[in-house]
C-alpha positions as CSV (number, residue, x, y, z in Angstrom):
1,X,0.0,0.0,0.0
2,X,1.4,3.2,-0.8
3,X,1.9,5.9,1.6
4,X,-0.9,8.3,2.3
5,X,-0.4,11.9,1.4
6,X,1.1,14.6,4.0
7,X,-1.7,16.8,2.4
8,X,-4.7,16.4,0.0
9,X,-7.1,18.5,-1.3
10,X,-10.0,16.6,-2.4
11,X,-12.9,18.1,-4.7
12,X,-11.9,21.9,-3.0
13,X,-14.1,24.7,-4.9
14,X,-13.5,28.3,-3.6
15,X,-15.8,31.2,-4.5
16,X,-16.1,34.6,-3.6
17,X,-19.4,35.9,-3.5
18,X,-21.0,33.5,-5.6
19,X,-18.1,33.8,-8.3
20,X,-15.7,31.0,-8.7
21,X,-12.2,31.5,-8.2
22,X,-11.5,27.6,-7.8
23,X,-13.5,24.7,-9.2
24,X,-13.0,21.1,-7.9
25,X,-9.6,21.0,-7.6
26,X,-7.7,17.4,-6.5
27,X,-3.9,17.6,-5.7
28,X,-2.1,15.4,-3.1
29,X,1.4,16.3,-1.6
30,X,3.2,13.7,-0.1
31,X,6.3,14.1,2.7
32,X,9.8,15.1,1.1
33,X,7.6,15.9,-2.0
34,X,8.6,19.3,-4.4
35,X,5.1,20.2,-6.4
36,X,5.1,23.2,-8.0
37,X,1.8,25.0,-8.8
38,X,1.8,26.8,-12.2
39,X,-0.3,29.3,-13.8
40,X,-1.2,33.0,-14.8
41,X,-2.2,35.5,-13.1
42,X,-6.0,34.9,-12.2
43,X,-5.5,30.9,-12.5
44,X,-6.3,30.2,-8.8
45,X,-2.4,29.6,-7.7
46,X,-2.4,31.8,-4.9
47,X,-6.3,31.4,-3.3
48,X,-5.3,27.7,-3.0
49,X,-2.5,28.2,-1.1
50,X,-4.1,30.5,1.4
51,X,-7.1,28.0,1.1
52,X,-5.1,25.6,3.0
53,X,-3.9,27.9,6.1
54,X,-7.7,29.0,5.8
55,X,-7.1,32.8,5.7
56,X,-9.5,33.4,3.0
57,X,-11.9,35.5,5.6
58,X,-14.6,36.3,3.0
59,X,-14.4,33.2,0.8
60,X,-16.7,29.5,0.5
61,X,-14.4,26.7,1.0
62,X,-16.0,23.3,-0.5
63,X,-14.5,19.8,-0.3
64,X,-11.5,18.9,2.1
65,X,-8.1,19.9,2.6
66,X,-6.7,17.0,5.0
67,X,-2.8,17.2,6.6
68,X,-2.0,14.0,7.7
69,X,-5.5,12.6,6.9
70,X,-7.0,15.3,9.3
71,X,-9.3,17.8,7.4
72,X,-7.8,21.9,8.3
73,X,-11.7,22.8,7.1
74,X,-13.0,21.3,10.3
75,X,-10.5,22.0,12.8
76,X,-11.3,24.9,15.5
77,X,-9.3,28.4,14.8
78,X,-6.8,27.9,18.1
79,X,-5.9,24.5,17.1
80,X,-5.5,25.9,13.4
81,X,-3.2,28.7,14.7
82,X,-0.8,26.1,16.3
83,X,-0.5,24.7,12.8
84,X,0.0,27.1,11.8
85,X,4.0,28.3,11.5
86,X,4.9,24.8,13.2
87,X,3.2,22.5,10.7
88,X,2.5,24.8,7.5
89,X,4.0,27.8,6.7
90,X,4.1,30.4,4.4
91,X,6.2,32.8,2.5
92,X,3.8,35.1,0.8
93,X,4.7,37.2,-2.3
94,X,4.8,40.6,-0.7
95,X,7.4,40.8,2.5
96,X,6.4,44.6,2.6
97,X,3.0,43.5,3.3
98,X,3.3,40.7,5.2
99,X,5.8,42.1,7.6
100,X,5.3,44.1,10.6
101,X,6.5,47.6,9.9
102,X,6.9,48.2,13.9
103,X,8.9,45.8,14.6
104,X,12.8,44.8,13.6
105,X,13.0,41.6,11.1
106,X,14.8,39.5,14.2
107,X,11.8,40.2,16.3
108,X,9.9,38.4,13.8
109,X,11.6,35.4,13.9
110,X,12.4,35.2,17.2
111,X,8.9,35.7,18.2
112,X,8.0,32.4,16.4
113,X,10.8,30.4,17.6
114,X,9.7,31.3,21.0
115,X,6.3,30.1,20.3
116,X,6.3,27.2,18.5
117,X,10.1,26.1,19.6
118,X,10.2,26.8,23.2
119,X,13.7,28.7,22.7
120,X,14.1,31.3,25.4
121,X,15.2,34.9,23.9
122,X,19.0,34.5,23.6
123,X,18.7,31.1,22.2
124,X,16.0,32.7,19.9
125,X,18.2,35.2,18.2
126,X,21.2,33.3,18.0
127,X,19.0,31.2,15.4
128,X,17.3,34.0,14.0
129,X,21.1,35.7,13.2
130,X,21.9,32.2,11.8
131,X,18.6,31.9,9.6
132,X,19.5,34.9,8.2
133,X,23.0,34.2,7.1
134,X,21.8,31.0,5.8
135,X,19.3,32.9,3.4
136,X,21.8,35.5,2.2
137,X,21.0,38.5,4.7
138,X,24.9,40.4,4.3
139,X,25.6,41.0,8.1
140,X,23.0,39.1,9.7
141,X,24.4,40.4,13.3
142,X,23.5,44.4,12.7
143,X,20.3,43.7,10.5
144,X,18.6,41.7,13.1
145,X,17.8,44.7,14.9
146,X,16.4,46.3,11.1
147,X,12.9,47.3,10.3
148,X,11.4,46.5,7.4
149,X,11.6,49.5,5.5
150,X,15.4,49.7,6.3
151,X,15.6,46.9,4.2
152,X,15.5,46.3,0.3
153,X,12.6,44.1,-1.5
154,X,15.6,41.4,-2.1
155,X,16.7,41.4,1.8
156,X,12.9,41.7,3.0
157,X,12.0,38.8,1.2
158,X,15.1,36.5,2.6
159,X,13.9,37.9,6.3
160,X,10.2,36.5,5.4
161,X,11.9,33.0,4.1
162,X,14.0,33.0,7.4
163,X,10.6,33.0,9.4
164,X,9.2,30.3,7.2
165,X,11.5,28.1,7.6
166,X,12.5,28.9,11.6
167,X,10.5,25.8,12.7
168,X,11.1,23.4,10.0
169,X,7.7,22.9,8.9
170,X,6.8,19.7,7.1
171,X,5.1,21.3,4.2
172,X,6.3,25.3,2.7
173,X,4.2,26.7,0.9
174,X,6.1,29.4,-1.0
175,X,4.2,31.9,-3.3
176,X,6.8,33.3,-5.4
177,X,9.3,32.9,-3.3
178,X,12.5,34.3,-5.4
179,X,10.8,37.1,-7.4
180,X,12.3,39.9,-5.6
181,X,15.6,38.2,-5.1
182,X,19.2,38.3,-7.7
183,X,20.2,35.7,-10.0
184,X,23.0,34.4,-7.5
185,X,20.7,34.8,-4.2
186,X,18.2,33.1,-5.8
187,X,20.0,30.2,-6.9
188,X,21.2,30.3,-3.2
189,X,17.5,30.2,-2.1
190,X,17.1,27.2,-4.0
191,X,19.7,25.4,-2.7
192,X,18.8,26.0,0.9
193,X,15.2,25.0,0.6
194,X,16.9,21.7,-1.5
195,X,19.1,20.7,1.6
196,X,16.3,21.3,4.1
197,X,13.7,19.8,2.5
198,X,16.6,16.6,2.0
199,X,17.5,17.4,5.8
200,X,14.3,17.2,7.2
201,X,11.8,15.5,4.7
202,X,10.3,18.8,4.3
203,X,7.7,19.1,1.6
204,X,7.3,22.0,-0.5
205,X,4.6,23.9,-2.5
206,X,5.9,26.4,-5.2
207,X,3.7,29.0,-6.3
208,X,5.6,30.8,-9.1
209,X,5.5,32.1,-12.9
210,X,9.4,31.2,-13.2
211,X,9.5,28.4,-15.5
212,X,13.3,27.8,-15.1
213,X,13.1,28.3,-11.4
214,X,10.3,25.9,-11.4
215,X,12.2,22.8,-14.3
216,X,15.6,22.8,-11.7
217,X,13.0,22.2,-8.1
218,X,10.2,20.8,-8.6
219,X,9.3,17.1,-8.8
220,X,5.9,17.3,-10.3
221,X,4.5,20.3,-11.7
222,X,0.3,20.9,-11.5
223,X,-0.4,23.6,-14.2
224,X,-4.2,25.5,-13.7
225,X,-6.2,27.8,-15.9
226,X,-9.2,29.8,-14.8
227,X,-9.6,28.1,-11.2
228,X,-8.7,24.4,-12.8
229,X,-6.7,21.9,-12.9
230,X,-5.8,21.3,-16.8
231,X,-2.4,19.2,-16.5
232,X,0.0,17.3,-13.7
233,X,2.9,15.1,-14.0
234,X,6.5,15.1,-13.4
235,X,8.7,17.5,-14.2
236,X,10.1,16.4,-17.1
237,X,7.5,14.2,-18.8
238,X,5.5,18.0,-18.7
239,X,8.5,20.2,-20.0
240,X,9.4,17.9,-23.0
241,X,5.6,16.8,-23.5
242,X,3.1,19.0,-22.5
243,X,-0.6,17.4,-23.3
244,X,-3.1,20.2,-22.5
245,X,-2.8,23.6,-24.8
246,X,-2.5,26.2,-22.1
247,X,0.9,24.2,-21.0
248,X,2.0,24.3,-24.1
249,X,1.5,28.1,-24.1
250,X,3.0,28.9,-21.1
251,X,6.4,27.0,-22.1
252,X,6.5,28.8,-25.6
253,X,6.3,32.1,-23.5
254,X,9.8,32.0,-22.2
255,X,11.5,34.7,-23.4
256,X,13.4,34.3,-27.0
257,X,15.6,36.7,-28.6
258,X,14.2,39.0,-31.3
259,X,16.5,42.1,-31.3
260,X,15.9,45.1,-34.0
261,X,19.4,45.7,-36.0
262,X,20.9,48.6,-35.4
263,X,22.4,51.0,-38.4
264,X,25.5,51.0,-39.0
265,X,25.9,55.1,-39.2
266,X,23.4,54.8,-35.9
267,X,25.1,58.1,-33.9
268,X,25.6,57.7,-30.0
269,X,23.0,59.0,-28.1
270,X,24.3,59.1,-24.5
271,X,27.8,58.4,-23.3
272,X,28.7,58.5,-19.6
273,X,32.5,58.8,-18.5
274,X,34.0,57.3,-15.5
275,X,30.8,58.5,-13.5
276,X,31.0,58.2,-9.9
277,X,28.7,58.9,-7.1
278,X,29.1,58.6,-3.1
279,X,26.6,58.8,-0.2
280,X,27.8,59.5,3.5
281,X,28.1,56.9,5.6
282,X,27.9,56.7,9.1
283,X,31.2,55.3,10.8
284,X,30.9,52.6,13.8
285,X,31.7,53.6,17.4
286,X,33.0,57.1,18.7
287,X,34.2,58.4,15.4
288,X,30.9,58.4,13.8
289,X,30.7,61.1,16.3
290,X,33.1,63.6,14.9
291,X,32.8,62.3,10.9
292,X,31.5,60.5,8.6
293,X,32.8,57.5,5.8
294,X,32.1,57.5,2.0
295,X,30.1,54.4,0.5
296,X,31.3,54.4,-3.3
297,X,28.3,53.3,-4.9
298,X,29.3,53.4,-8.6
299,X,33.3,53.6,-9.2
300,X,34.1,54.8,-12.8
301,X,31.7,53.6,-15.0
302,X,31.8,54.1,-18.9
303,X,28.3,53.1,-20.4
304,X,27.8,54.1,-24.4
305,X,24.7,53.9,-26.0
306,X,23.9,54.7,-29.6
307,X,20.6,55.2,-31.5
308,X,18.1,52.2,-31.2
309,X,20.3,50.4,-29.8
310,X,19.4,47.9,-26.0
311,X,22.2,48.1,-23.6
312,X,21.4,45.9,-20.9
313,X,23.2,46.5,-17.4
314,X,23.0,43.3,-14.8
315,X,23.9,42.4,-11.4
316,X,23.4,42.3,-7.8
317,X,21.0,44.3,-5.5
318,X,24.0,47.0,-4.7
319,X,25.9,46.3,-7.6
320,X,25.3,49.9,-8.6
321,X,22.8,48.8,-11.6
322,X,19.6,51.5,-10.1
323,X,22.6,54.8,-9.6
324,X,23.9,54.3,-12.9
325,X,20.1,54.7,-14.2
326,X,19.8,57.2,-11.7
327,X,22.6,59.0,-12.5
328,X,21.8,59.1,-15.8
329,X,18.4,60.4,-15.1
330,X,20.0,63.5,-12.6
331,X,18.0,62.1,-9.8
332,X,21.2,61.7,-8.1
333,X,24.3,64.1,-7.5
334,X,27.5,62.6,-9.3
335,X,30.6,63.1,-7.7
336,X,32.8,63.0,-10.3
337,X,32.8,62.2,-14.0
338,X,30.4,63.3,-17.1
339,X,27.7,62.2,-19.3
340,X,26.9,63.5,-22.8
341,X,23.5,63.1,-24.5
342,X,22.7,63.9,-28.0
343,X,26.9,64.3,-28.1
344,X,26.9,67.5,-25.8
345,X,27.6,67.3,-22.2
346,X,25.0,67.7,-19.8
347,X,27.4,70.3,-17.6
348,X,27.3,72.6,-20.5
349,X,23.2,72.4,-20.7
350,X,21.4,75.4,-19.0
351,X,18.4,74.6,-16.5
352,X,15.9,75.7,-19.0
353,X,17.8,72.8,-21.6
354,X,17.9,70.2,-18.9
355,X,14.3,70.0,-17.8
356,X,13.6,70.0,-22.0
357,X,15.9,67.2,-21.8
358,X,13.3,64.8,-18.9
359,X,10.8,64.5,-22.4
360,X,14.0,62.8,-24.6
361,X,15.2,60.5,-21.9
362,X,12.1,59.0,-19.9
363,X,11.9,56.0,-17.5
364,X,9.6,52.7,-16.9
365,X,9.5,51.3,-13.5
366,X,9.7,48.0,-12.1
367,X,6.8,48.3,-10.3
368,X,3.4,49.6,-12.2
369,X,1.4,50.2,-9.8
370,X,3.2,51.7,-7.3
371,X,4.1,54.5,-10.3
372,X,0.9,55.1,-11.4
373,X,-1.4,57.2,-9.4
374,X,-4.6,55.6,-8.1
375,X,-6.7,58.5,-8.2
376,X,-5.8,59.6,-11.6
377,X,-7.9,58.4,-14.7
378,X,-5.7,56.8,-17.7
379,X,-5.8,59.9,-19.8
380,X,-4.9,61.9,-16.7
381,X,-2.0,59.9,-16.4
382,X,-0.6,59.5,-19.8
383,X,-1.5,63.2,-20.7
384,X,0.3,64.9,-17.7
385,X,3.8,64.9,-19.5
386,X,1.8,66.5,-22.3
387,X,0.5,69.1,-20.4
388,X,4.0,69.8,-18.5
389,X,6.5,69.6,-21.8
390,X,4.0,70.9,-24.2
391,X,2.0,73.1,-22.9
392,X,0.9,74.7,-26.4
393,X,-0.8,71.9,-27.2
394,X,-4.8,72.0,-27.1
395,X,-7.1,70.1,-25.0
396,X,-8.2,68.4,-28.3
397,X,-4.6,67.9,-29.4
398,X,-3.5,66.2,-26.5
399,X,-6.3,64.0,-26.5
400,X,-5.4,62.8,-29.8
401,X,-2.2,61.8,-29.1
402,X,-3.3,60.1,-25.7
403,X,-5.9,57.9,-28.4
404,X,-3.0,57.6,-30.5
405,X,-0.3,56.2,-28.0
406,X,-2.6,53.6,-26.3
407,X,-3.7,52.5,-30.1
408,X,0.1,51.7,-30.1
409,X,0.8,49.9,-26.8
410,X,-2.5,47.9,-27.2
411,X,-5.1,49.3,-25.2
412,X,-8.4,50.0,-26.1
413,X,-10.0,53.8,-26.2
414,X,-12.1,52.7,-23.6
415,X,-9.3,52.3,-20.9
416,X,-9.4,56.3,-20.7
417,X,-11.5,56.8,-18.4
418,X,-10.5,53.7,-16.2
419,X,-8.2,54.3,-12.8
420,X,-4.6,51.6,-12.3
421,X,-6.4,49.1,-10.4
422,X,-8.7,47.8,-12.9
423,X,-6.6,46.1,-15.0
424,X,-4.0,43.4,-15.0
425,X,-0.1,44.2,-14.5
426,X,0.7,43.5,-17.9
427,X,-2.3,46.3,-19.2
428,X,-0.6,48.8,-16.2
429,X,2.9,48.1,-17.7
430,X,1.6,49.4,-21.1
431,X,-0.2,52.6,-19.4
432,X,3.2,52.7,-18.0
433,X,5.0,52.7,-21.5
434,X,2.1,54.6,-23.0
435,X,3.2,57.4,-20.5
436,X,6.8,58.0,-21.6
437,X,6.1,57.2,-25.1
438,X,3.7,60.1,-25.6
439,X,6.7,62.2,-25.0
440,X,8.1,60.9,-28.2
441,X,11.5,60.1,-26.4
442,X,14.5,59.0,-27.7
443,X,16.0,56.8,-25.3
444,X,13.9,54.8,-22.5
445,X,15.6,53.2,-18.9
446,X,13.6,50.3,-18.3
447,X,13.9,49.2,-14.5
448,X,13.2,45.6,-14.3
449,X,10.1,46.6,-16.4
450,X,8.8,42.7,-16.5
451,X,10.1,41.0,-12.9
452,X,6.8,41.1,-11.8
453,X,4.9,40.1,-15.0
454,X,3.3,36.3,-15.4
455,X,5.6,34.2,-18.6
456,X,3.1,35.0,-21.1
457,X,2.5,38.7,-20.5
458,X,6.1,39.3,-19.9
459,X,6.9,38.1,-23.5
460,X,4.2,40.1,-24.8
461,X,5.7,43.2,-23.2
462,X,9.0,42.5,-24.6
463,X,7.5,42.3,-27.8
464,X,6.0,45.2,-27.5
465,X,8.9,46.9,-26.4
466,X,10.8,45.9,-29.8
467,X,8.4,46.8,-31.8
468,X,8.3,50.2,-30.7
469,X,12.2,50.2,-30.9
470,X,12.0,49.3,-34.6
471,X,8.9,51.4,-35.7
472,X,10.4,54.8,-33.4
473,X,14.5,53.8,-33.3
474,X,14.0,53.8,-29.4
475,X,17.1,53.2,-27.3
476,X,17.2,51.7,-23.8
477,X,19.1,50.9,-21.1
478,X,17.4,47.7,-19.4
479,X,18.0,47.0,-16.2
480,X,17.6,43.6,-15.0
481,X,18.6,40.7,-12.8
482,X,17.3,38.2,-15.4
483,X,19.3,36.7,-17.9
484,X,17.0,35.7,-19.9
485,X,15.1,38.7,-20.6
486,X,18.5,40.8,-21.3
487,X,19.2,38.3,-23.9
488,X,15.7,38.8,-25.4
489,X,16.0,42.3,-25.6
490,X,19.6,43.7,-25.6
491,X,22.1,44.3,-28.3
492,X,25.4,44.7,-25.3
493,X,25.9,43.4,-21.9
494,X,27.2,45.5,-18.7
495,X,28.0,42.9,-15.8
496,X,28.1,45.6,-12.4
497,X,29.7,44.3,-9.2
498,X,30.2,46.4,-6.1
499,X,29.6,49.7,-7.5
500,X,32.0,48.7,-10.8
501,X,31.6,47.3,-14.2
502,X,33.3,44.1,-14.5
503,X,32.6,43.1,-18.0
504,X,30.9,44.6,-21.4
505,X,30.7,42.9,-24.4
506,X,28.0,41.6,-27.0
507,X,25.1,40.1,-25.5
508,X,25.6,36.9,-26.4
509,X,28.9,36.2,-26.6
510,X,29.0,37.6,-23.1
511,X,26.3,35.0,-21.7
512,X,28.2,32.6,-24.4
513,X,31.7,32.7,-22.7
514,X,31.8,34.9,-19.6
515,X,35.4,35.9,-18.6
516,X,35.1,37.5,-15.1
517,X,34.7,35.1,-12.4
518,X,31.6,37.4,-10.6
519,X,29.9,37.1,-14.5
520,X,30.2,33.0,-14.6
521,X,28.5,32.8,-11.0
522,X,25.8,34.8,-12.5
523,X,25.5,32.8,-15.5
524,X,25.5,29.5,-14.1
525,X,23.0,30.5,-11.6
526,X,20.7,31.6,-14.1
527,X,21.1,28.2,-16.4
């Protein structure tokens, strides 16, 4: 007889309000077990998950959901809330959220090893400090006693997998667990959940859009559409013969390389030269009294980019990747060093030419919600560059253009009068594109513009984006932590370590044969 399942959902429908969000869905987990559960945006991924810790307040929960044969449905909220944590836990997909901003990250954890481990405080945070080196927290002893917003989304999100994992649960559930994190950490995450799930039979629930994340960890892959179930099997079987159409969909959505070739009399648009900017930093004991340290965060660097050309720039969180967009933007004050655009340097450009300057060189965010305002209409928000950098414009011209640029990134007419929050993060990254390209600019920093983006919308934005680079002669400067989409979209590679630039090359040939040792580990990660 084989051995029962450590957990098994069993005919489990969830609805809210009389609208189905999950219909009949049957997946078992057993002990030591990797399942990942795949899916779009919308698919059901994440309701099941919190289905099973039952902190869906306002939702209908039909069938069973059983741990160890006993059903979680049934049980009594205290006796759920020891499971809780001990049993099951969770690391959800926003640590900003799901942290406590008034207390320090080690409180966190050491408030649940208390609980469910019977530690006493010391014991507690000598654990905690060691969780957190163990998930790739730099200088685990000082940030320990770190809130939350002291932290960046990278760090946050390896202080939440620290608290997950502080009891040893026998089943994670992790809802895109590496999404905010590097290459190199990530793979480093991967590995740590690999040697204590091997350590302690831990099993393991993977919520997540990464498909190569998702081919190197999991066992057995369940794929859902719409609230079902459509496909399950092991990993491999499904990756090299996917049955049901929407699997076969999702793998052709990993990102492939179609570039736009760049003239060869192309002129350079923007050239920066051995750029450097420092912040103050505070120095430890009694003379941080008297004076202040330096903390170089970019060291010389010498970026070129020419006309419709894709310059990607990778690395670590604090590799320097954001300040050199940054500084390239003027949001920050360089220390030493120049940058010409359009062949004149910016230093020579009076106030008046500089502002002129924001329409030609324009910015997407990572995040496309958090840039768009929420109590501004679409129009509002893609006509308010209009209205600032060409104010001679009529009411009726600038609507025309607004009509005209959404035509271009896709979105209907009738999306005008509609605020952020009613549409999908792919249609917000294209209110978000609509917004600079309006401006008509000339060259575009894209900041991680698809890290938060499902497989198949993240393609369909890269598409986008190189079509408008072919039809317009666009340039950009893409920041990005993933390989894969650099190699979709960029023409040269900038590899940035510690504030420097380690290697440049061609893309490919870069990715192909990487020469610096800090460039292989991010390679090989990424494979």
């Amino acid at each position: 007889m084989a051995n029962p399942p450590l957990l098994a959902l069993e005919d489990v429908s969830i609805a809210f309000g009389g609208k189905l969000a999950v219909d009949k869905l049957n997946l078992e987990i057993h002990a030591g077990e990797r399942v990942a559960l795949v899916g779009e945006s919308g698919s059901g991924k994440t309701v099941t998950a919190l289905s099973i810790l039952r902190l869906l307040s306002q939702a209908k929960i039909d069938g069973s959901i059983r741990l160890q044969g006993e059903d979680l449905l049934q049980k009594p909220i205290n006796e759920l809330r020891s499971i809780r944590g001990a049993d099951i836990a969770m690391i959800f997909q926003e640590p900003m959220t799901a942290l406590n901003p008034l207390y320090s990250i080690g409180n966190q954890v050491i408030e649940t090893l208390i609980l469910h481990e019977g530690l006493n405080p010391v014991q507690a945070r000598e654990k905690t400090i060691h969780l957190f080196e163990r998930t790739g927290i730099r200088e685990p002893e000082r940030r320990v006693d770190s809130f939350p917003h002291q932290l960046s989304g990278g760090q946050r999100q390896r202080a939440m997998i620290a608290m997950a994992l502080a009891c040893r649960p026998k089943l994670l559930i992790a809802d895109e667990p590496t999404t905010a994190l590097d290459t190199t950490i990530r793979a480093r995450i991967v590995k740590l959940l690999l040697d204590l799930q091997q350590e302690e039979g831990m099993a393991v629930l993977l919520i997540t859009h990464d498909l190569n994340l998702v081919r190197r960890f999991a066992q057995r892959v369940a794929v859902m559409e719409h609230g079902k179930l459509v496909e399950s099997g092991d990993t491999e079987t499904l990756y090299n013969n996917p049955q049901h159409p929407y699997t076969v969909k999702l793998l052709n959505s990993l990102p492939a390389r179609h570039i736009a070739p760049i003239a060869k009399n192309a002129p350079t648009l923007l050239e920066t030269k051995q750029l450097r900017v420092e912040y103050p930093k505070k120095l430890p004991g009694w003379r941080g009294l008297f004076r202040s340290g330096r903390f170089v965060a970019l060291s010389g660097a010498d970026v070129s980019l020419r006309e419709g050309e894709t310059i990607g720039v990778v690395g670590e969180s604090g590799s320097g990747k954001s300040t050199l967009a940054q500084a390239i933007l003027s949001l920050v004050a360089v220390k030493s060093g120049g940058l010409d655009f359009e062949g004149i340097p910016l230093a020579q450009r009076s106030k008046r030419e500089r502002r002129a300057l924001r329409a030609r060189l324009q910015v997407v965010f990572q995040d496309p919600f958090g840039a768009l305002s929420p109590r501004q209409t679409v129009e509002q928000i893609v006509g308010e560059g209009l209205a600032l950098h060409f104010p001679e414009l009529s009411k009726a011209e600038r609507h025309a253009k607004i009509v005209e640029v959404l035509h271009e990134v896709g979105l209907p007419v009738s999306a005008l009068s509609s605020y952020p929050h009613e549409f999908s993060g792919g249609q917000r990254q294209r209110i978000a594109i609509a917004r600079t390209l309006v401006l008509a600019p000339r060259v575009l920093i894209l900041d991680e513009p698809t890290s938060a983006l499902d497989v198949s919308i993240q393609n369909q934005v890269l598409q986008l984006l190189v079509r408008l680079q072919k039809k317009y002669g666009l340039s950009y400067v893409l920041i990005s932590h993933d390989l894969s989409v650099v190699n979709a979209l960029a023409h040269r590679l900038y590899v940035m370590h510690e504030g420097e630039i380690v290697e440049a090359g061609d893309t490919e040939a870069v990715i192909a044969n990487p020469q610096h040792p800090y460039t292989q580990r991010l390679v090989s990660a990424s494979l």
